[in-house]
N, C-alpha and C positions, 0 to 999 in steps of 0.2 A: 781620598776615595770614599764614597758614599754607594752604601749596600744598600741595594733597594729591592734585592729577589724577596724571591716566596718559596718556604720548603714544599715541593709538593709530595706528601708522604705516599699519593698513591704508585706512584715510581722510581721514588725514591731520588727524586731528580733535584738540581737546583740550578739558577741563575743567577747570575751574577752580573749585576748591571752597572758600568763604572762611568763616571759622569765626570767631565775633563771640559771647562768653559773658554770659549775662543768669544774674543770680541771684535774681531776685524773682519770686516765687511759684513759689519752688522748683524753677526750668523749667531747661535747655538749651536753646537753639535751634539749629537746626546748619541753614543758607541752602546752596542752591544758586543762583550765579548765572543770568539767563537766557543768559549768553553762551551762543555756541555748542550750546546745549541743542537738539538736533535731535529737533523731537516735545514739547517742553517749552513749555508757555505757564501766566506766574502764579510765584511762588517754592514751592519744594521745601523743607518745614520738620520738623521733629521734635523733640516737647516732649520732656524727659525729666523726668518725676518721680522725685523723688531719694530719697523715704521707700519707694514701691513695687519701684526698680528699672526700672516700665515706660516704655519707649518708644515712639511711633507717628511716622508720616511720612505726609504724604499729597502724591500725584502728580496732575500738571491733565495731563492727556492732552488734546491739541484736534483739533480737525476732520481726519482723514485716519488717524489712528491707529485699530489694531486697533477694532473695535467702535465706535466711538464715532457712526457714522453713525446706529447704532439707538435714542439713548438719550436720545431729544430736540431739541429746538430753543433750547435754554434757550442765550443768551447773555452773555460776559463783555462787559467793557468795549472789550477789543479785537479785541471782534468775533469770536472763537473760540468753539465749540461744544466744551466740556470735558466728563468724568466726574473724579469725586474716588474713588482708589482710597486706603482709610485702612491700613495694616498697622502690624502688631506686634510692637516689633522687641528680642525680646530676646537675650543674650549668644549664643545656640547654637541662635537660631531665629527667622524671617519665617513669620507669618502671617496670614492675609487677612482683614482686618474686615469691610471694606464694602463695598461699590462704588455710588456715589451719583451722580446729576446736582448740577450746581452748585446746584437751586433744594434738595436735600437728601432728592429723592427716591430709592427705591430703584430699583437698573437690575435685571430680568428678562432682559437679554439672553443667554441662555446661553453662547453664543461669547463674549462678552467676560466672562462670569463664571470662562469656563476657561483664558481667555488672563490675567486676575489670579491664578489658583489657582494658573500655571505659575509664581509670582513665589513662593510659598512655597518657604520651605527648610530641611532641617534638618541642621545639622553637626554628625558627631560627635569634631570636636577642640574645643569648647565655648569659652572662654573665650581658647583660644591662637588662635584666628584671627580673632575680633572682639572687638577688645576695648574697644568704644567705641560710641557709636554713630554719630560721623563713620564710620568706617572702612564700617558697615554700609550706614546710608542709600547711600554713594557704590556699594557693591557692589549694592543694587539699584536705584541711578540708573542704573546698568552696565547691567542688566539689562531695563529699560525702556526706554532707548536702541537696544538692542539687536533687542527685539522692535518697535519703535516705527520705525528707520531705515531701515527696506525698504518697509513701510506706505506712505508719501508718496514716492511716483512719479511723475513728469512725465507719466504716462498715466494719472493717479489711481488708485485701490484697486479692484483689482475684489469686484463683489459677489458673495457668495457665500450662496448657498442652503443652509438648516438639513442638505438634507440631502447636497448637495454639500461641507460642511466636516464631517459627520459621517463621509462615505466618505474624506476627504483623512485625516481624527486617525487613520484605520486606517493609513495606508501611512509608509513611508520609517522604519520602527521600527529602530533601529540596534542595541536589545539585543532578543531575543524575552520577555523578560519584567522587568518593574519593579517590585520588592515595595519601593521607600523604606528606609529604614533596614535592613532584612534582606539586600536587596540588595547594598546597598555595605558589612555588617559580613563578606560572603563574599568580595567583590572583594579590601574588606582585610586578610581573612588570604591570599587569594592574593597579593596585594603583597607581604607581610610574607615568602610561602614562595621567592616568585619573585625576591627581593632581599636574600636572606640573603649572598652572598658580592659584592653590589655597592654595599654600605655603602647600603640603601635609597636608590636609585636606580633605578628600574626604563626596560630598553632597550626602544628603538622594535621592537626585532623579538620581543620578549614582552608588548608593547601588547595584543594579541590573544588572547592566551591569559588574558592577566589578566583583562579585561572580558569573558571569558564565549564568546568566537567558537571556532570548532574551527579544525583547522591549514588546510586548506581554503579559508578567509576571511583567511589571512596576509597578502596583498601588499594586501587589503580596507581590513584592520585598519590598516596602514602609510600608508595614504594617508590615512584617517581619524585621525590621528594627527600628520600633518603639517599638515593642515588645521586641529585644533584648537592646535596648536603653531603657526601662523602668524598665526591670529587675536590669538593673547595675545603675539607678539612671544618666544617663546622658540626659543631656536635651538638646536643640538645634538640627538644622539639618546636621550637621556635623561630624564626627569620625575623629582620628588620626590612624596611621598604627597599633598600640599596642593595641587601642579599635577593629580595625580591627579581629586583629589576634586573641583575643577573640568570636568576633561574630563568627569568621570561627572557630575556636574550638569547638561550642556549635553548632553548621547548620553541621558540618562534626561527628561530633560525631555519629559513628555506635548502640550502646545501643537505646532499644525500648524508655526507660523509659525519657533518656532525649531526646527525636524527642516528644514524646507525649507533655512533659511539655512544649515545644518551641510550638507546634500547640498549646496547652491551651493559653499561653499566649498571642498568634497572636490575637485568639477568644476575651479573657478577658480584652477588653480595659479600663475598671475601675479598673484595677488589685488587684481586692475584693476576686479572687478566685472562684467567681462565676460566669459561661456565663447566659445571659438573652436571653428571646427570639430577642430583638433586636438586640444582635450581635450577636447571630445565623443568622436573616436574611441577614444583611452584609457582613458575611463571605459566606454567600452561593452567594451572589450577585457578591462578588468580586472574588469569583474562576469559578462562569459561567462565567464571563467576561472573565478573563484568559483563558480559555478553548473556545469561543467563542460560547459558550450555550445559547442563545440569550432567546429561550423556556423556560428555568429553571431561567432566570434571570429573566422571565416577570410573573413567581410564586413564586418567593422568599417569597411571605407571605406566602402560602399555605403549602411549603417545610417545612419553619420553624414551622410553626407552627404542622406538624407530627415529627418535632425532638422532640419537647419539650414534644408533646401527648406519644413517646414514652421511652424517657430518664427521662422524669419528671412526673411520674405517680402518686404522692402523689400531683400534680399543685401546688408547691412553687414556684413556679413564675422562678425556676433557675434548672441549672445543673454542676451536680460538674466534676471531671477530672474523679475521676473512671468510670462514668456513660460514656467518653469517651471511657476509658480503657474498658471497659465492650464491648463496641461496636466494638472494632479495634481487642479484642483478640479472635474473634467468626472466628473460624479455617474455612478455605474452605470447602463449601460443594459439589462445582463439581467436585465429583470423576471422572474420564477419567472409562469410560464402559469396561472392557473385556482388560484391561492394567497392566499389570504384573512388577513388580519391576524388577526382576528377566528377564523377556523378554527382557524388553526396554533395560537394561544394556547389553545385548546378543546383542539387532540388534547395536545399536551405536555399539559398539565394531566390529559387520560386517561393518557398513560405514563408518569404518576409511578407509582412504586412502590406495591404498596398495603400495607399492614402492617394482617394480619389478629392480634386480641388472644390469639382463640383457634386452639391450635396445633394442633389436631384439623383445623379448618375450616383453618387453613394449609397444613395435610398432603395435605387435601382437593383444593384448588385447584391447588396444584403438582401431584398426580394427576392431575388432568384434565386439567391441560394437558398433559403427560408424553405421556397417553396417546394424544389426540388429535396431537399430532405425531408419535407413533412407535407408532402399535396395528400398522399392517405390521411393524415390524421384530417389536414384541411377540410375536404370535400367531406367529408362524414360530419366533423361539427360545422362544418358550414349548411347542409341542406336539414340538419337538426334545430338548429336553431332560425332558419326559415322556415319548418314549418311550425314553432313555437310560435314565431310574431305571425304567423298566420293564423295560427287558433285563436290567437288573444287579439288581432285585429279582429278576427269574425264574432267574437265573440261581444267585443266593444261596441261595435257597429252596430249588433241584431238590439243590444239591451239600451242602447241611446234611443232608437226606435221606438220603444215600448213607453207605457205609461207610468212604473214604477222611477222613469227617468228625471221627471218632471217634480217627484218628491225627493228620491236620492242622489240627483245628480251623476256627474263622473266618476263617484265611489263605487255605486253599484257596476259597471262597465269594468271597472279597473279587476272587481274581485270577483267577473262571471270571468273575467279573460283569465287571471291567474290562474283561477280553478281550471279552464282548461289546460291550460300547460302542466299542471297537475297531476291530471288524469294521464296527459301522455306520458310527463316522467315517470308516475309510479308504476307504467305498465311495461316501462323502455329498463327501468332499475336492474328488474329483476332476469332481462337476457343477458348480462356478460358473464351472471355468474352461472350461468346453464353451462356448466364445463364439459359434458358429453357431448351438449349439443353444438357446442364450440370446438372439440377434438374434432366429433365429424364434420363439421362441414373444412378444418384447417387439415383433414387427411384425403379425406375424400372429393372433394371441389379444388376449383381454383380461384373461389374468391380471396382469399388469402392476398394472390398480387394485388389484390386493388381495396381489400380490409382489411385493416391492422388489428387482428387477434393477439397480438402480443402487448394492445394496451388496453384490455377487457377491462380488468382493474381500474385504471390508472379514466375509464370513460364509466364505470362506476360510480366513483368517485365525484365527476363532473357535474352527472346526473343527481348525486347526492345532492350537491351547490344549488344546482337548479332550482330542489323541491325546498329547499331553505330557502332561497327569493321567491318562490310562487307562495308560500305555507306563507312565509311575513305579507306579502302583498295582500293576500287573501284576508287575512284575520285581521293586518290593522284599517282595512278600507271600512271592512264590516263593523267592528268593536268603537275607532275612535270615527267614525263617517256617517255607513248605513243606521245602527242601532240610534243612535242619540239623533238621528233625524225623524226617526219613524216616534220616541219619546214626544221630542217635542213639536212634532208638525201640528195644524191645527186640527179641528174639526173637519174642515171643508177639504185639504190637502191632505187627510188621512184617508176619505172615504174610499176613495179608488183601491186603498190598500186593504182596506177590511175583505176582502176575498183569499188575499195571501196570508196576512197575517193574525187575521179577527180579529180578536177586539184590541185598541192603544193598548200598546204598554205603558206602567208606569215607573220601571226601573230596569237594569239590566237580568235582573232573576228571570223577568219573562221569558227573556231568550234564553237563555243558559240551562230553564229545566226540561225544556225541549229537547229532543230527539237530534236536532241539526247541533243546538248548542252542546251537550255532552260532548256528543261522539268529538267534535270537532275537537275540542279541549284537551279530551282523553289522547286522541292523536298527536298533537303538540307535546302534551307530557311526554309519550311516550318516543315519539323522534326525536325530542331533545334528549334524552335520556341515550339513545340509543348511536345519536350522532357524537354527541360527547367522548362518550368511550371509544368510541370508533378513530377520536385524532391520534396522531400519532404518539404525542404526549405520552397520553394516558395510553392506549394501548399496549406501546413498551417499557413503560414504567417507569418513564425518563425524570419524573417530576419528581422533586423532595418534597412527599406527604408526611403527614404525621400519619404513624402506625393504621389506626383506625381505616384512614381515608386511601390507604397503601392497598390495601384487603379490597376494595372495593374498583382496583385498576386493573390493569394486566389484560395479557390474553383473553381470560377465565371471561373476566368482565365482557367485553370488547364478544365473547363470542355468545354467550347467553342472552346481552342485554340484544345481541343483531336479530334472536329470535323471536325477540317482539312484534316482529314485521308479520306476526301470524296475526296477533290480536289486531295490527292496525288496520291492514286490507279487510278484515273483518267489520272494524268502525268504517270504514271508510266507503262498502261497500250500504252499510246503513245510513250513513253521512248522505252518499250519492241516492237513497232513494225519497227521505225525507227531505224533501226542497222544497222551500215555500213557496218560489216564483215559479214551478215547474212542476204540472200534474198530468202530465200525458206519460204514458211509461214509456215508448219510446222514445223521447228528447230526454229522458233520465239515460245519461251514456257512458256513467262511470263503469259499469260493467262491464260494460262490451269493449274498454280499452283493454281493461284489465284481464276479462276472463282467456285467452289464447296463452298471455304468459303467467298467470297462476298454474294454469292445467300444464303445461311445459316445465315448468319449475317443480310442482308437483310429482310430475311423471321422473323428474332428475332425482328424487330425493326414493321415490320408490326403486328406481332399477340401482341405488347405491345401496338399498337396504337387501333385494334379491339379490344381488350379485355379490354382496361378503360374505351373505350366509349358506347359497350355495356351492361358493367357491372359497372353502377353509382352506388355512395354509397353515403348514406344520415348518415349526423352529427348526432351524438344522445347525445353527450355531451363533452363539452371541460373545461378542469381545467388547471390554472397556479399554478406552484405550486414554493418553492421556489429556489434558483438554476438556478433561467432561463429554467425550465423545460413545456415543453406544452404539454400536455396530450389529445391526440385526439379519442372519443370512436364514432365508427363508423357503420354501418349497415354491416352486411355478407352478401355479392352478392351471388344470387344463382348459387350451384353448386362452390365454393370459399372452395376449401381443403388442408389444410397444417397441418405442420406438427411444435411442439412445435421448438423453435429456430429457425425458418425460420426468412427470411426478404420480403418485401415488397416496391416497390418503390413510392412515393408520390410525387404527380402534382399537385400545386395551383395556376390556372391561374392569379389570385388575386394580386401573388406574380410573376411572371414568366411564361406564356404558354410552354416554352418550355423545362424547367428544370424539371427533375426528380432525385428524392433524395431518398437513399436507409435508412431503417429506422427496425432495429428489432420488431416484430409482441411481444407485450408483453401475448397477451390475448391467452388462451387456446385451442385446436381445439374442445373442447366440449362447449365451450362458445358459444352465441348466437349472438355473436355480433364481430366487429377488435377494435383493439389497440392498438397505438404507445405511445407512451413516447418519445418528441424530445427536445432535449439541445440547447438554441442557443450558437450556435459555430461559425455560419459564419453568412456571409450578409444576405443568403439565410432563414436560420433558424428565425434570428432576427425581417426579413418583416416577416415572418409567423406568430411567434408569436405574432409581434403586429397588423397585421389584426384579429387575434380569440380575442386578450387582447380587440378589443373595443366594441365586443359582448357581454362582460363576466362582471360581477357584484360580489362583494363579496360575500362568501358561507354563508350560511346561515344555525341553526338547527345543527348548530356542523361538520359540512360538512370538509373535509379537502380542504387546495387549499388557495393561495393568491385571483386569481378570477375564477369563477365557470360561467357554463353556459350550460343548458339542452334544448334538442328540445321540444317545446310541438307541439304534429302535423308537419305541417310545417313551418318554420320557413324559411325565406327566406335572415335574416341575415346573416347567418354563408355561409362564402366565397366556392367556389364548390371545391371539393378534388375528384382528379381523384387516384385511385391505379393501380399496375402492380406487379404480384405476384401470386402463392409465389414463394422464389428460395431457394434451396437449401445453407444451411451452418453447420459449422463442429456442432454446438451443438447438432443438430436436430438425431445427430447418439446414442443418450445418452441412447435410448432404448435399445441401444446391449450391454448393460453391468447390471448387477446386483449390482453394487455399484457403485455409480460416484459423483465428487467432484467436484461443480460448483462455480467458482470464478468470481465476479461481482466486477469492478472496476468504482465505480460513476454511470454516464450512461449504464456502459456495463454491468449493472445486468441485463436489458432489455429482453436478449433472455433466463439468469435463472430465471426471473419471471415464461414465459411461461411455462418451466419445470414444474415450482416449482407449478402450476395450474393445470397442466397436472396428476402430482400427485394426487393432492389434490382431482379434480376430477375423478382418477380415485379408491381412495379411497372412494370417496361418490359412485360410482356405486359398486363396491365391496360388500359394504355395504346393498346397495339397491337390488343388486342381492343374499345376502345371506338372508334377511328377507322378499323375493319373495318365494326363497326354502325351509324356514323353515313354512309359510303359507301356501304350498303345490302347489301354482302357477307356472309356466312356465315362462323360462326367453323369454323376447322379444327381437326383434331385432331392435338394436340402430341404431345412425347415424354412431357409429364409425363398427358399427359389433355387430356379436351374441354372447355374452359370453367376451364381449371386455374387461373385466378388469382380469378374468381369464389368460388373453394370456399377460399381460403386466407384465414385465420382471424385470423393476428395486425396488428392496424391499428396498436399502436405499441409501438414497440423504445426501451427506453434500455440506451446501449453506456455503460459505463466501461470504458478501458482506462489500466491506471497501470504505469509505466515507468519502471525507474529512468535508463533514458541516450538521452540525444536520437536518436542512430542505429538508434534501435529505428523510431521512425516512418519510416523507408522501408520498414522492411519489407510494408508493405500502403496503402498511400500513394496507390496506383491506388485502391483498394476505399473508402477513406474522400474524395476528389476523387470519385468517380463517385458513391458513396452522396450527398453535400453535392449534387450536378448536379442530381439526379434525383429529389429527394426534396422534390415541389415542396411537397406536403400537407403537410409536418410530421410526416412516419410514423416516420423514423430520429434519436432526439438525441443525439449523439454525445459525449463527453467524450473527451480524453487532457489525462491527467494525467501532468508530469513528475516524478518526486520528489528528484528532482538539485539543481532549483531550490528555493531559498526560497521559504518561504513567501509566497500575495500581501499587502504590508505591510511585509515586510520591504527594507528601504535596502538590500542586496547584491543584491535585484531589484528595486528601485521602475525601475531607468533600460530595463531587461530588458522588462516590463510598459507601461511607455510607448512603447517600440519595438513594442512588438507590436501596443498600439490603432492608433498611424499606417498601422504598414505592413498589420495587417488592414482596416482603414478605404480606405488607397488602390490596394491591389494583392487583396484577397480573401484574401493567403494567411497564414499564421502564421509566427510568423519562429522557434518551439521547432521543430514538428512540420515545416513547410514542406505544409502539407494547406490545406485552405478551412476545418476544424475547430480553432477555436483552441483553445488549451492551456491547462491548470490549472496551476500551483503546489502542490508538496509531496504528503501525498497527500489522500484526500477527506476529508469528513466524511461515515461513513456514516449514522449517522442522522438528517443532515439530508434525504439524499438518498430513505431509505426515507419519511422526514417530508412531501418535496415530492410522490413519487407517490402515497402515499394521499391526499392530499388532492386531486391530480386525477382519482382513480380510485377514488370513494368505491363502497363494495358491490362490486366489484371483485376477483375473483380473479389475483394476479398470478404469474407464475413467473420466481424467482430460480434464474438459473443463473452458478454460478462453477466457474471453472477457472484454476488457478494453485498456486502455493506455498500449505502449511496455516496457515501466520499468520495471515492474513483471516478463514479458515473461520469460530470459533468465533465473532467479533462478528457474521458475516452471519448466521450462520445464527438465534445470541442475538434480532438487531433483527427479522428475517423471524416469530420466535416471538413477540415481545413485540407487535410491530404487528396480528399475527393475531389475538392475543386480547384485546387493547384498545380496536381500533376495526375499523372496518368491513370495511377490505380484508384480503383476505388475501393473504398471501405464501408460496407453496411453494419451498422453497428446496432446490435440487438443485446436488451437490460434483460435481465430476470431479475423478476418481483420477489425480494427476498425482504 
């Protein structure tokens, strides 16, 4: 007899494997005793055929084990209810034959076909690690034991529902992705790079790094790695590549049942089989860590101690693995509202791609679409840049005519046309930023449907491009063309010129000390200077400068150097009257592009300086909250009307007299009071906050906020805040739609706060005016209007808001509590999503996730957010999301508004395009300029 078990000290168990050689008809037999076989009923056998090579083994699984409850009634002799699982067992691989009832039927159970499939295995050290098929059969008699031991419970197995172990195989995933053999050929060259100087031996504290986790997941990885090192009895901090390929067998293993036993034992560090409430609180300490749940790690006692109140309801002081399994197999209960199996399968099947043969007709369609999403932007730069090549055609035209032609050629023509497209841009520049005069005409008109005020900026900018092609055409026809013709023409071919320009030049100085030469010079300095700063680059500060040239970026930069635009129209209006080829004062017309939008832009800059100063607002209360968040709640100036999603611009002398800084209005127009929420992001933000940070004292009474600070009366502390406002922006259109989808990135939930308020209350009037009518009263007349919530249009709101760090949720924490209160109908659906956290499925949050069902289940509130709105994991899937509301909002025009960082933009805006012209609903999709 030849002993070939393994003590396993974690249960105290052994096998005894006894090896008995038969030679006829060419077989092996290789027996497992029944001793000790927990989960085992019948002998464990494997023929080997010795002309093939093959070998199979088949296992009696009986009554209590994985699956076996489904797969008949068929009886052995001793009374057990078996399945026969056959596999195939060669040198460098287990694979799964069969899975039969004893009477030799086949099992449809799908749970127990996946709980076999997990017994497959494929190694790629081939013949050096089995080299037998004792050695084999015993490593997956391992393996069956294994999956098999937990099964038979002195509280029996619980059942589980097709679609309760479908929602369980998603979670407690310890790698996020399992490709099999490709998988573990990347793991082993990182073994191989990670163990080059430790004679292939890899340490416990690069466990982590090896199998794929970021540094983040370190102290994750170490625990998970003591754990599968306790199970197999190895001590020390070290593994070889074979111990290796083990742990990755049992971490990659797909089955619910072995990911469960691998997170008990993570828990279980006295490996008694029992978790205590101390390492409950450990493991929850050590997966907010991972997650960076700073909140939930500074309640770890509290946490733990509702696991145990709930898992441990007899108080034995412990909890066993089912009482896990009990909690991970509680099927999802957020059904998707008015979402059809049958539908969803219908639209994905419309949003496949369509691949037209002919590219004519392909060309076609992407037109159509093109156009129909962007004919406003079209038609505007389309009749803009027709009348560009119209100015620079008339202008080409008139100076070919003329007799400087004949000495300068098509230079001259090239750089009278520029100049006029010139003249148009610098006088078209300066409307989009007229933002009064852009609120009124986007509140008051309806040019709106057929102008896009919501890409002011964004046609800005375009016009910027412009006067950089017109400014280089202009200077290089003149500098390397006009000048060094007029140098060297002759005598005879100059004299025509002697009226424009007196007398030959004899180098470029001539021109340059002139009136046209300066100014012109001076203006190129100064828009190069001023367009620089202005990219985005520099603006945000994106670029690795040395210190010096760092000081010289930013905001700060970017918004002084734009104020040069005073000095340039100034040169530029000397520029336009010193012209050498042109002395009638009327055909001098740079003025008269100009002067309507100076005097306009001018008048914008006076009524923002009358209207702070006559409209003071007093501080009524300031919080920092975490995130570098500063929260300013301010007095309503009277007569001060806007509209949800607006903005506001803020002045604090404190910090700068002369800087104004534009800031989303978080607070509602029925509110009593203003409200910013500001992020420090720049210089500018940074002094701000910490001039309010040394008025402000810790909150106190439960308050939210790192530091808090209220007016009583007057307070002469808090630094003086001038506003200028409100102006229009794209959210604020959210009223013309009957469903809208508002997406808040970090800071930029800011202006769907306001919404989201705007609702809120106009649900409480709603309310208030129906329990006016049913007491037989008369509705009054509000600040907003008579009957004002009668006439408001939108019935339902989906808010996504995603966050990279948990202490972002205080910052509006009241707004989404009051919205969840009040929102009996179902009008507001809220999502916060953290992206700090793993994904849900993922084992470094399955225990995060479990904490959250209990404690939203017995207290209402979320244990990421601390709101009545529980929270997402990672960030969204959006086109499930745009997936889920067309399909409640069929025919349905919807309006997407996002505000945030540009990363999102192009998939929202991509899914809002493709859903529009696929299926029925439409989606208008509106950016905020952040």
């Amino acid at each position: 007899m030849q002993n070939m078990g393994t003590d396993d000290g974690r249960n105290g168990l052994s096998e005894n494997y006894n090896r008995h050689d038969h030679y006829h008809s060419d077989t092996e037999v290789v027996e497992v005793d029944r001793k000790d076989r927990k989960g085992f009923s019948g002998p464990l056998s494997g023929p080997l055929n010795k002309r093939t090579g093959r070998k199979s083994a088949r296992f009696y699984i009986p009554d209590g084990a994985p699956g076996s409850s489904s797969v008949g009634s068929m009886k052995s002799s001793n009374n057990d209810d078996y399945v026969e699982i056959t596999l195939d067992v060669r040198d460098d691989t287990v694979a799964l034959h069969s899975v039969k009832t004893a009477g030799g039927m086949d099992v449809e159970d799908p749970e127990l076909t996946l709980l076999a499939k997990g017994l497959e295995k494929r190694s790629s050290f081939g013949s050096s690690v089995v080299r037998n098929a004792s050695a084999k059969i015993r490593q997956v008699s391992e393996e069956l034991r294994r999956l098999t031991s937990f099964s038979k419970r002195p509280h029996g197995r619980l059942e589980r529902t097709k679609s309760a172990a479908a929602h369980a195989l998603k979670g407690l995933k310890f790698i996020s992705k399992s490709e099999g053999g490709a998988a573990w050929a990347a793991l082993e060259k990182r073994f191989d790079d990670l163990t080059v100087k430790t004679n292939g031996l890899l340490p416990r504290a690069l466990f982590g790094e090896c199998i794929g986790m970021n540094k983040e997941s370190k102290d994750f990885a170490g625990e998970l790695f003591d754990s599968l090192s306790r199970r197999r009895n190895i001590t020390g901090d070290v593994i070889n590549k074979a111990q290796l390929k083990e742990f990755w067998d049992q971490i990659a293993d797909q089955s619910f049942d072995s990911r469960l036993q691998t997170f008990f034992d993570m828990v279980d560090k006295d490996a008694d089989g029992r978790i205590t409430e101390d390492e409950v609180r450990e493991i929850i300490s050590l997966s907010a860590s991972a997650n960076k749940l700073s909140n939930i790690q500074k309640q770890a006692d509290e946490y733990a101690a509702l696991i145990m109140e709930e898992l441990d309801p007899d108080n034995q002081g412990y909890i066993m693995i089912e009482n896990l399994e009990m909690l991970l197999l509680q099927a999802p209960t957020h059904n998707v509202r008015g979402e059809s199996k049958n539908l969803s399968q219908m639209l994905s099947q419309k949003l496949k791609s369509t691949h037209y043969g002919n590219p004519i007709r392909r060309w076609y369609e992407d037109l159509k679409f093109f156009l129909q999403d962007n004919w406003q932007r079209c038609w505007v730069l389309v009749l803009w840049i027709g009348v560009m090549a119209g100015l620079f055609t008339w202008k080409y035209i008139q100076y070919k005519d003329r007799a400087v032609y004949k000495v300068l050629g098509p230079c001259v023509c090239i750089a009278k046309g520029a100049a006029e497209t010139l003249k148009l841009n610098m006088a078209l520049i300066l409307l989009p930023v007229c933002r009064n005069t852009i609120t009124w005409l986007r509140n008051k008109t309806r040019l709106g449907v057929a102008v896009p005020f919501d890409d002011n900026l964004n046609f800005h900018k375009v016009i910027a491009v412009a006067i950089s092609i017109g400014v280089g055409l202009h200077a290089i026809s003149h500098l390397t063309c006009d000048f060094p013709r007029l140098i060297h023409a002759t005598e005879e071919e100059y004299a025509p010129m002697q009226q424009y320009f007196g007398d030959q030049a004899k180098n470029y100085w001539h021109f340059v000390k002139e009136a046209e030469g300066y100014t012109g010079i001076a203006m190129v300095v100064l828009m190069t200077i001023a367009f620089t700063l202005a990219t985005p680059w520099l603006r945000r500060g994106k670029l690795n400068l040395p210190t010096f040239l760092k000081k010289l970026t930013g905001f700060n930069a970017f918004w002084y150097s734009h104020h040069l635009f005073v000095i340039v129209y100034g040169l530029l209006i000397v520029h336009g009257i010193k012209l050498y080829l042109t002395k009638k004062w009327y055909k001098k017309t740079t003025w008269m592009y100009i002067a309507i939008p100076i005097l306009l832009y001018a008048c914008e800059r006076l009524i923002r300086a009358f209207r702070s100063s006559v409209k003071p607002v007093k501080i009524l209360k300031v919080a920092v909250y975490p995130g570098n968040v500063l929260a300013l709640h301010m007095s309503k100036p009277q007569g001060f009307k806007y509209k949800s999603g607006q903005y506001m611009f803020v002045n604090c002398a404190a910090v700068s007299p002369f800087e104004w800084h534009p800031f989303s209005i978080t607070s509602a127009p029925g509110d009593d009071y203003l409200s910013v929420h500001i992020r420090t992001l720049g210089d500018w933000t940074r002094q701000l906050k910490t001039v309010f940070s040394e008025v402000c004292q810790p909150p106190r009474n439960g308050k939210s906020g790192l530091l808090r600070a209220e007016s009583q009366g007057e307070n002469p502390n808090f630094p003086r805040v001038l506003i200028d406002g409100p102006y229009g922006a794209p959210a604020q259109d959210y009223k013309k739609y009957d469903v809208v989808l508002l997406v808040g990135l970090g800071i930029g939930a800011t202006p769907m706060i306001s919404i989201v308020k705007d609702i809120v209350n106009n649900m409480k009037a709603k309310e208030e005016e129906e329990n006016t009518v049913e007491n037989g009263g008369t509705l009054q007349k509000t600040k907003s209007g008579p009957t004002s919530a009668n006439n408001f249009r939108t019935t339902r709101a989906y808010f996504y808001w995603v966050t990279r760090e948990q202490g972002s949720f205080d910052w509006f924490k009241g707004v989404m509590n009051e919205a969840a209160e009040m929102d009996k109908n179902g009008v507001i659906e809220m999502h916060n999503y953290c992206t700090s956290v793993y994904e849900e499925g993922d084992a470094r949050s399955a225990l995060i996730t479990m904490l959250q069902s209990l404690n939203h289940a017995k207290n209402g509130v979320d244990v990421v957010s601390g709101t009545r709105v529980k929270s997402h994991f990672a960030k969204p899937n959006w086109r499930n999301v745009y997936k889920r509301i067309a399909l409640n909002h069929t025919g349905s025009r919807i309006g997407v508004f996002y505000c945030g960082a540009p990363a999102p933009t192009k998939e929202l805006k991509q899914l809002a395009s493709d859903f529009s012209h696929k299926t029925s609903t439409k989606f208008d999709f509106h950016k905020e300029n952040f």
